[in-house]
One Martini backbone bead per residue (centre of mass of N, CA, C, O) as a GRO file, in nm:
protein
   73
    1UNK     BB    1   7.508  -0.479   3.167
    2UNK     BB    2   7.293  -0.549   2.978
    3UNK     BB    3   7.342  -0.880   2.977
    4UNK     BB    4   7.242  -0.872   3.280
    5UNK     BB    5   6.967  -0.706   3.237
    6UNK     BB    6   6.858  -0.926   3.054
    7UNK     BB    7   6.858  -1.184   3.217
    8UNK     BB    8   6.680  -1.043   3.460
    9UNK     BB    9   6.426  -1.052   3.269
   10UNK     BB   10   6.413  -1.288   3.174
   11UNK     BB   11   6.376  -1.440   3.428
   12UNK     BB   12   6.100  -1.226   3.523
   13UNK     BB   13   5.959  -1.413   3.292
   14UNK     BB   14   5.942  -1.668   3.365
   15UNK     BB   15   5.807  -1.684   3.611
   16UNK     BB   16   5.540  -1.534   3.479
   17UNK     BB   17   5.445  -1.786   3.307
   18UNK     BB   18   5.196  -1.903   3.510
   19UNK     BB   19   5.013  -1.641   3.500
   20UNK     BB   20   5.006  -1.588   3.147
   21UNK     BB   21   4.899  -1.836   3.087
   22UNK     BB   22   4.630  -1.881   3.238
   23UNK     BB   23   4.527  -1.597   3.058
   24UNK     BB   24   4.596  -1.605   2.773
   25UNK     BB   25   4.916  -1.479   2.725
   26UNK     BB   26   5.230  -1.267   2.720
   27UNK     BB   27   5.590  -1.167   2.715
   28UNK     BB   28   5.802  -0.988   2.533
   29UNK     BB   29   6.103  -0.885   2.440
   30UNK     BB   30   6.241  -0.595   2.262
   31UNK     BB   31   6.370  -0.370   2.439
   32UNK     BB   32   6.671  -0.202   2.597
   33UNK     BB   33   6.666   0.154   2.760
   34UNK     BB   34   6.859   0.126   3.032
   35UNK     BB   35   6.588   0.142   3.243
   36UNK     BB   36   6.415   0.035   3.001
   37UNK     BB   37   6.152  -0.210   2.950
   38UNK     BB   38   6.045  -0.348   2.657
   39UNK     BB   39   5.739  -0.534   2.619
   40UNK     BB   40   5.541  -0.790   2.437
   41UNK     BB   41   5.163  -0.807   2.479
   42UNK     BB   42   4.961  -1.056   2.505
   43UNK     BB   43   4.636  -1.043   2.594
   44UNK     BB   44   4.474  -0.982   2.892
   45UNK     BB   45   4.735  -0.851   3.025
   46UNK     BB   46   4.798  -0.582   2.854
   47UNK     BB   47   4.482  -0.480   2.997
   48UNK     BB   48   4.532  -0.528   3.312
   49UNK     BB   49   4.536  -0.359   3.573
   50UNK     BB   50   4.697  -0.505   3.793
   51UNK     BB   51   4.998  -0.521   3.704
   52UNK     BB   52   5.167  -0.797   3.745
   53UNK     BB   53   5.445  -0.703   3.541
   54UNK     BB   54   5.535  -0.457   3.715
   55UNK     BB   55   5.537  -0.556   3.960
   56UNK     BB   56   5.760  -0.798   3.947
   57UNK     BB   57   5.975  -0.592   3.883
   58UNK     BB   58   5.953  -0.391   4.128
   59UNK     BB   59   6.076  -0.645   4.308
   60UNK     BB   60   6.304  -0.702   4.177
   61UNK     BB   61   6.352  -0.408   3.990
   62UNK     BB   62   6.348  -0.120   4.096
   63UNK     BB   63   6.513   0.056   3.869
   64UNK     BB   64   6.254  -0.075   3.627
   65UNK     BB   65   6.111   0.032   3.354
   66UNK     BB   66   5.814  -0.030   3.257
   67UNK     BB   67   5.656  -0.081   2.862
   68UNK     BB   68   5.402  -0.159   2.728
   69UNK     BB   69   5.320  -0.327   2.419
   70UNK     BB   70   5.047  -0.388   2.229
   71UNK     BB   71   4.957  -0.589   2.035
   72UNK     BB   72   4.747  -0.707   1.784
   73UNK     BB   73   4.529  -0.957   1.722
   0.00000   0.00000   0.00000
């Protein structure tokens, strides 16, 4: 099931990838817990009000808690 899960996460971290460039931004998997995916964001996006890296994971897997880890750039 984690590798269902992690592939899962991977796939909805690609989506991603052109609003988190655009923002000059990422986002990578640190690891899964569960259902807590741990993710480290570098950029903008990291400290963004919108959570649009949150929303994205709660339409697609909505039983994934997102904990984002913010980089120290």
């Amino acid at each position: 099931m984690i590798q269902n899960t992690e592939a899962r996460v991977r796939e909805v971290l690609d989506n991603l990838n052109w609003l988190l460039d655009a923002h000059n931004s990422s986002a990578t998997l640190i690891k899964i817990e569960g259902n807590k995916v741990h993710l480290l964001c570098h950029g903008e996006c990291a400290t963004c009000e919108t959570e649009c890296i949150q929303v994205a994971f709660h339409e697609r897997m909505p039983d994934i808690e997102v904990i984002i880890h913010v980089a120290n750039n």
